[in-house]
C-alpha positions in Angstrom: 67.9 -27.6 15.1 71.0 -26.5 17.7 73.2 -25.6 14.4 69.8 -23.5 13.5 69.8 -21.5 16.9 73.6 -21.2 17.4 73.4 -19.2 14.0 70.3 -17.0 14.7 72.5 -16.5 18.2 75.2 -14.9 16.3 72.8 -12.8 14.0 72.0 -10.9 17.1 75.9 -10.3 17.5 76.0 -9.1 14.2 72.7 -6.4 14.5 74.4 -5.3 17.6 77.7 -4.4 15.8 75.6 -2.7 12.8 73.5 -0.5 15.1 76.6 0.4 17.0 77.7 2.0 13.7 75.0 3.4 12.9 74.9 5.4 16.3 78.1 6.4 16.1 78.0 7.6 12.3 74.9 9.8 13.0 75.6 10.9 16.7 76.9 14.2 15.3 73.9 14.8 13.2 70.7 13.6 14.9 71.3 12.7 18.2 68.0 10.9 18.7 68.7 8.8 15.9 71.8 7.5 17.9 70.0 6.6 21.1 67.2 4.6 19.6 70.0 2.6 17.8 72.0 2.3 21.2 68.7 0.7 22.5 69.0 -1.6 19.3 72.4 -2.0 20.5 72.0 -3.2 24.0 68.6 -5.4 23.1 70.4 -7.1 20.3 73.2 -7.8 23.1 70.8 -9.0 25.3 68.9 -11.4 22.9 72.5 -13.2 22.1 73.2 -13.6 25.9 69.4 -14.9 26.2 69.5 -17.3 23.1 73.4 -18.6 24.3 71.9 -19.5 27.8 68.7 -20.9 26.1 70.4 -23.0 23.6 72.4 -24.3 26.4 69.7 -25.4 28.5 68.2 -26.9 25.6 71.3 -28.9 24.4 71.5 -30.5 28.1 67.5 -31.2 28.1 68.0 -32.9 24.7 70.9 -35.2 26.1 69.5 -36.6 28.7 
């Protein structure tokens, strides 16, 4: 179940890179575009930062 979530943490990680490129590969062509996939960007980097903390918290419930 941990090995599960640390993967699906690093997923996030790898949408954030991919809508990075994507922004930056259409900014000069539709601007719009760009900023929805910066949003993408910065939930995706969110979620990862929410999951690690999660995980963690459920790793030291599990121990005890």
């Amino acid at each position: 179940m941990i090995k599960a979530l640390k993967i699906f943490q690093y997923a996030y990680i790898i949408f954030a890179v991919l809508f990075a490129w994507d922004a930056i590969s259409n900014w000069t062509t539709d601007r719009s575009r760009s900023y929805i996939s910066l949003l993408f960007t910065a939930l995706a980097v969110f979620m990862f930062f929410f999951r690690k903390r999660f995980r963690k918290k459920f790793q030291d419930r599990h121990k005890k």
